[in-house]
Every structure is written in structure tokens, then in C-alpha cells.
C-alpha positions in Angstrom: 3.5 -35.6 8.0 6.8 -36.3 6.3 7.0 -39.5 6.7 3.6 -40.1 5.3 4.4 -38.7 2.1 7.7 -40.2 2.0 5.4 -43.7 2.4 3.5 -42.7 -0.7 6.1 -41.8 -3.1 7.7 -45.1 -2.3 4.6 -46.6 -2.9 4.1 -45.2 -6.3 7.5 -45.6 -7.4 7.6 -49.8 -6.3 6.8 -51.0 -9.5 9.5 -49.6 -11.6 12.2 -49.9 -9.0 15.2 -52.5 -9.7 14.5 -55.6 -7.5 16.9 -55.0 -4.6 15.8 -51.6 -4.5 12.1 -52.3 -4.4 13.2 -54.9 -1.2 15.2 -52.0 0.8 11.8 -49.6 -0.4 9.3 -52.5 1.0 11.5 -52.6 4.2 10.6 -49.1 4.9 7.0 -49.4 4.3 7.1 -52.0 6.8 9.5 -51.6 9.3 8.8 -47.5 9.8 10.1 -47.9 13.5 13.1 -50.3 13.1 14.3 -47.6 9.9 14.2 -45.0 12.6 15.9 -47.1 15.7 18.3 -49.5 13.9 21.6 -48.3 12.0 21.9 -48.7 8.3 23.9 -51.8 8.2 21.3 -53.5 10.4 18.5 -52.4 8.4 20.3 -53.9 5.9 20.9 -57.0 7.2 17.3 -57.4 8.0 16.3 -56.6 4.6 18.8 -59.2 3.3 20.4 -56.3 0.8 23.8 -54.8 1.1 24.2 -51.1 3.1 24.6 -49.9 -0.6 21.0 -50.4 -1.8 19.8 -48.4 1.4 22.2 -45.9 0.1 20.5 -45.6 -3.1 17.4 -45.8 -1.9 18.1 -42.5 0.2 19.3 -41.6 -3.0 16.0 -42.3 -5.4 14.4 -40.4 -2.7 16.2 -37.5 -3.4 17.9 -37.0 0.3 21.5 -36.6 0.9 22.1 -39.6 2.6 20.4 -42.4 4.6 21.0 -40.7 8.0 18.0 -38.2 6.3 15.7 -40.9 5.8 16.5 -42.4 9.7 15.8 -38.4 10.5 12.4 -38.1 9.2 11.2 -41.5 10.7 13.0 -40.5 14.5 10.9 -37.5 14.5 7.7 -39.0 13.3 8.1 -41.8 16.1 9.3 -38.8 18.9 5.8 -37.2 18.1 3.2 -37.2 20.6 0.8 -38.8 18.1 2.9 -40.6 15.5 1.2 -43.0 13.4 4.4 -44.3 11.0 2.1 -44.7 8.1 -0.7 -45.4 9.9 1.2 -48.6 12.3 0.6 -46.9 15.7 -1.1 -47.1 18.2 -4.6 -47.7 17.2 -6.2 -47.4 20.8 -4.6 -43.7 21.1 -6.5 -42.9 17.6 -9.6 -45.2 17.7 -12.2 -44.1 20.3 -15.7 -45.5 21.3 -17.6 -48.8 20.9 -15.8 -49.9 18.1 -12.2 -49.8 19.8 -13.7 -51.9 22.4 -14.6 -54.7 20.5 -11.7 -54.6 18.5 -9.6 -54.6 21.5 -11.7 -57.3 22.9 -11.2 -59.7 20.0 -7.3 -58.9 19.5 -6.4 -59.4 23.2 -8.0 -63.1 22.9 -6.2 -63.6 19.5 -3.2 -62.5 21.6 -3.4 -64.2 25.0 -4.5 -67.9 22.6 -1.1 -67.3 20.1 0.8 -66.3 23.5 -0.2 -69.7 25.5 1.6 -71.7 23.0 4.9 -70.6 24.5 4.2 -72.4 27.7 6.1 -74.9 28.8 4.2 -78.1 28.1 2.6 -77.1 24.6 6.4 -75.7 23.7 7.5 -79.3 24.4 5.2 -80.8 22.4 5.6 -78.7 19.3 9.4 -79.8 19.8 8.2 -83.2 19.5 5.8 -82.9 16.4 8.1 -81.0 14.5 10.7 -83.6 15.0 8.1 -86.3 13.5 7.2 -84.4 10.6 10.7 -83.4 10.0 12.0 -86.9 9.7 8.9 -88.0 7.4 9.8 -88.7 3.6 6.5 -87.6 2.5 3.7 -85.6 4.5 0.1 -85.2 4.6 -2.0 -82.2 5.3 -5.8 -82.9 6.0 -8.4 -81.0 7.7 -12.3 -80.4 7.4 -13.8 -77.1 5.5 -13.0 -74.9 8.6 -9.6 -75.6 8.6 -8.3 -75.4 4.7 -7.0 -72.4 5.4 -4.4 -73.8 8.1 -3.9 -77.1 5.6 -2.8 -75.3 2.8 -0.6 -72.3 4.5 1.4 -75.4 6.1 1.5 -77.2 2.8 3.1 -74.4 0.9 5.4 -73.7 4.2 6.8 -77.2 3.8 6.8 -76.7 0.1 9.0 -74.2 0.5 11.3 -76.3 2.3 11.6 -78.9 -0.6 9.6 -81.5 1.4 7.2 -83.7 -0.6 3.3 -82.8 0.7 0.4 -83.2 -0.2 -2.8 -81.1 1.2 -6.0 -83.4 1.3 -9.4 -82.7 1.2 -11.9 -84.5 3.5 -15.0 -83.8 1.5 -14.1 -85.6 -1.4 -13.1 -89.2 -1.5 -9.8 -88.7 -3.1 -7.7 -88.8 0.1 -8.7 -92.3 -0.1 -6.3 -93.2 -2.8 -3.8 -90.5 -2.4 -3.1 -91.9 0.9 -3.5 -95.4 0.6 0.4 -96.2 0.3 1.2 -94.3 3.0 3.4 -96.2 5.5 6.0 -96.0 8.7 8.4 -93.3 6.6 5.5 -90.7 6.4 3.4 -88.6 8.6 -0.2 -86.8 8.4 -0.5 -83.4 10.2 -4.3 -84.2 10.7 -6.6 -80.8 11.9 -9.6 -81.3 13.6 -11.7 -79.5 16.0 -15.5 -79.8 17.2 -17.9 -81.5 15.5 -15.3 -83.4 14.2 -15.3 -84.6 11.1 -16.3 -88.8 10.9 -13.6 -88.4 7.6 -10.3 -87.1 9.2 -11.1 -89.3 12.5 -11.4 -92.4 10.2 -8.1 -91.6 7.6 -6.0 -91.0 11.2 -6.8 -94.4 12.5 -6.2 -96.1 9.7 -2.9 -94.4 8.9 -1.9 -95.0 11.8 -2.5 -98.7 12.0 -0.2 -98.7 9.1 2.8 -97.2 11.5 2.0 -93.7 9.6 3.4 -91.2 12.2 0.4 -88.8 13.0 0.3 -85.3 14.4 -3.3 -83.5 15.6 -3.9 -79.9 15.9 -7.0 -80.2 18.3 -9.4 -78.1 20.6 -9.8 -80.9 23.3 -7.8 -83.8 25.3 -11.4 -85.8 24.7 -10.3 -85.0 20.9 -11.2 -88.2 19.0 -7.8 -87.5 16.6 -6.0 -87.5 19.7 -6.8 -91.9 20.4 -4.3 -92.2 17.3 -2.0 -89.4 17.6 1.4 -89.6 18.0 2.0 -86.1 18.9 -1.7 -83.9 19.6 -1.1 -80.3 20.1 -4.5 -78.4 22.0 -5.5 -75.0 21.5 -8.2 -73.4 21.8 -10.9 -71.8 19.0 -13.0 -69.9 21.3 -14.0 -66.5 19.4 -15.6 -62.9 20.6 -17.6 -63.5 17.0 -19.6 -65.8 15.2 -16.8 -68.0 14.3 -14.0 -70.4 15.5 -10.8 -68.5 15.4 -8.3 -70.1 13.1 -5.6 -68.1 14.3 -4.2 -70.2 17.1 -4.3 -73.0 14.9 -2.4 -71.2 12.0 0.5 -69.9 14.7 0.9 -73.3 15.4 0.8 -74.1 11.3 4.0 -71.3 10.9 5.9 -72.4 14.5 5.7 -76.1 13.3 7.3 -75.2 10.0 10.3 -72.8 11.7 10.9 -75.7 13.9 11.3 -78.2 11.2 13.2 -75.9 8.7 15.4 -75.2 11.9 16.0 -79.3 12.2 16.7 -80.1 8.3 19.2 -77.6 7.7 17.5 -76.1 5.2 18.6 -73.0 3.4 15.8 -70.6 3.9 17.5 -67.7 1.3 18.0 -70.2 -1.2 14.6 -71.9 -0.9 13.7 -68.6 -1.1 15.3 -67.9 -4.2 14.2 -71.4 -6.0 10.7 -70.4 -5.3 11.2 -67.0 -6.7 13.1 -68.1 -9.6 10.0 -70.2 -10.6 7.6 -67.9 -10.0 9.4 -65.8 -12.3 9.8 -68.5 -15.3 6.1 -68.9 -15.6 5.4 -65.2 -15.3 3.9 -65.2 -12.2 4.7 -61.6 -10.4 3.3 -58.7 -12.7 5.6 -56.3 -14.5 5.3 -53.0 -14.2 2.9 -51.2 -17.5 4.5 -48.4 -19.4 2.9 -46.1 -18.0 4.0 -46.7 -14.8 7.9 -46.4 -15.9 9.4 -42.9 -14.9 10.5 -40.8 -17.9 13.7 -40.1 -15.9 15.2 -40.7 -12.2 15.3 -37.2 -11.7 11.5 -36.9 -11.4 11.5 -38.7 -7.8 14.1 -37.2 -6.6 13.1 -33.6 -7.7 10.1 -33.9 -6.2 11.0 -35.6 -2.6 14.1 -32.6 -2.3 10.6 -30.4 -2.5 8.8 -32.0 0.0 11.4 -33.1 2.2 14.3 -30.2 3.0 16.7 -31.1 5.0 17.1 -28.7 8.0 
């Protein structure tokens, strides 16, 4: 299909395009249905790059105009079948035994993230954020199972300029790292069953000190939730062998909109900081000489082959 190819030549060609360029090109790859159902300027916007760089994107592409590119993706999403590199609907293409359990487990996943919307658990994420927000220093701590929640909402708030710290429970370094905690921080403390002896014990104490605490829990008989300022419940039940995580990171990413929302903070230019670093240690790969085009013309000759406008 067209727009399949048109995915893989923009693809191939990411490495050596000019930064904005490469963000309008990663928009595309994507956002196949909102390049086909949005206008330019609002693709633009989205993408946080001007209506020009989608111009010149068109452009490297070797089509006329951007109205081409919008062309190609309308008819791929009018087809009876369409995929829009590979982001349809899976159930249409998928059939048998192995659909079924997929659909199985991604329905949960969806109906557990969906409950947090209600009305009661919405209230209470209001709430925790606002604690966390107003803390001058925060704590992240969680047992093995949870890591993965602990340090996504470590580097959310890192991104936000706050001053956090992700703890370990397994090691006794948590002990010393939060020993001069007090009444102007806060601990996001994750816990769920068997809970661990280390993160219950750290949460009382804490909190003894006046340390505001929040707990990211699978049960009101939680132990975390005794010293819990704010407890938010959710559940961990899994189709599989394991203890989803994903309800618990959702909660991770809505926490740190919430607080980012209350600061003020400058999400573009946080961005930008954090990018700007990144890039003054070396961090993001440059693209190998070999992967440089000899000349612009070789894209575009070859997407006017594949891609004539009718």
C-alpha cells in the first residue's frame, strides 16, 4: 500500500533528517490517522513545529504539496482493510485462539486504567497530587515488582525540575537517604500484596516525622494505607502469570500531569533542558556516514516513482 511504503522511506531517511524535520517525519509514523483527518496547521501544532516543516516534509518526500501526503493516508484509512502502518484494527486481521487471549488481557488492562476516571479515585489523585506538588523534596520507594513504576515517576518529576530521589527497598540505603526527611517532603510509597515489611516500616516512620505520604495500593486492608496521607487503590489482577503494573503506572503518568498542571511548569522548556543535556553528554546517536544521503534528490526521486499523484 502507499502509505506503507511512504512509512518506510521515512523510516530510513530519520537519521539524517534536520531535527525539526525528523519531529514532523516521527509525527507521521505515529499519528497515520490524525495526518489524514486533521489540517496541516493542526498537525502542526500537535507536532510542536511550524506549518512550514510539514511543508518540507511533503517536500523531502518528493510530493507536490502536503495536501498529497493527507491524500495517501485518507485513502488508506477509507479502505475496507486499512492497517496505517500496521496501527489498525488488530481483531479485523488477527484470527483464532491467539486474538482471544490477547483481547482478553487488553480489555482488563483497559477496563483497570479506565476505573481510575471514576469519581472517587479521580478525587483522590486530585488530592495526592496536590501533596506531592507542594513537597520540596520527594521520595519514590517500592519493592522489586514495582521498580518499574518508581523510576518512570522519578524521571516524570525529574523532568519537572523537582528534587527526587527513587529508593530501593532491598538494600539498606533508604535508611540514610531518608533519615532527614521531614514535614516539607513527601514519599510516593508503592506497595501491593505480600507487602513488603521494608516500605511498610520507612512509611510509618516518615510519617511520624510529619513526612507527607502517598500509597499506590491493591487493598483498603493495605498496611501502607494506616500511615497514608493520601492511598490510591487499584487493582493488579492479571489474565497471566503476573501482577499487572499497568494500572499502577497510569496512575505513575496521571499523578505527574496533575502536578506539572499545579506548578506551572513549562512542559516545552523542560523539555528542551532535558534535551539540551542529553545532547552535551552525547547521549542521542548521530547518524554514521553511511547513512547520510549523497544528495536530497535521491528521496524525492524515488517517492515521485512510487507515489504519482493522480
Amino acid at each position: 500500500m502507499e502509505e506503507a511504503r511512504l512509512a518506510e522511506i521515512l523510516l530510513g531517511g530519520l537519521a539524517s533528517m534536520p531535527p525539526q524535520l525528523r519531529i514532523a517525519a516521527r509525527f507521521v509514523l505515529e499519528h497515520p490517522a490524525d495526518v489524514a483527518l486533521m489540517s496541516m496547521r493542526e498537525q502542526g501544532r500537535k507536532a510542536r513545529v511550524s506549518h512550514t516543516t510539514m511543508v518540507r516534509l511533503a517536500a523531502w518526500l518528493g510530493l507536490d504539496s502536503y495536501d498529497d501526503l493527507r491524500a495517501i493516508y485518507a485513502r488508506a484509512l477509507r479502505a475496507p482493510e486499512h492497517t496505517l502502518h500496521g496501527l489498525g484494527d488488530s481483531r479485523r486481521r488477527v484470527a483464532g485462539k491467539e486474538n482471544s487471549a490477547v483481547s482478553k488481557i487488553a480489555d482488563a488492562l483497559t477496563a483497570q486504567t479506565a476505573s481510575l476516571g471514576e469519581a472517587a479515585t479521580a478525587k483522590r489523585l486530585v488530592a495526592a497530587a496536590d501533596l506531592l506538588a507542594d513537597a520540596n523534596h520527594l521520595f519514590c520507594l517500592g519493592p522489586r515488582p514495582t521498580h518499574s513504576v518508581v523510576r518512570h515517576f522519578a524521571y516524570l518529576m525529574s523532568q519537572l525540575g523537582k528534587h527526587v530521589e527513587a529508593l530501593d527497598t532491598a538494600t539498606g540505603s533508604w535508611i540514610d537517604v531518608t533519615h532527614d526527611a521531614g514535614s516539607s517532603d513527601a514519599i510516593l510509597a508503592i506497595g501491593f500484596a505480600p507487602y513488603a515489611g521494608a516500605t511498610c516500616d520507612l512509611v510509618r516512620q516518615a510519617s511520624r516525622r510529619g513526612t507527607a505520604i502517598v500509597a499506590i495500593t491493591d487493598s483498603k486492608m493495605s498496611p501502607l494505607l494506616t500511615s497514608a496521607h493520601e492511598g490510591i487503590v487499584l487493582s493488579t489482577s492479571s489474565h497471566s502469570f503476573f501482577p499487572s503494573m499497568t494500572p499502577a503506572l497510569s496512575v505513575a503518568e496521571i499523578l505527574a500531569a496533575l502536578i506539572a498542571e499545579k506548578t506551572g511548569t513549562n512542559i516545552e522548556e523542560a523539555r528542551k533542558r532535558a534535551e539540551q543535556h542529553s545532547t552535551a553528554f552525547d547521549i542521542y546517536p548521530r547518524p554514521l556516514p553511511s547513512e547520510r544521503p549523497i544528495g536530497r534528490a535521491t528521496p524525492s526521486a524515488l517517492n515521485r516513482a512510487k507515489f504519482p499523484i493522480a
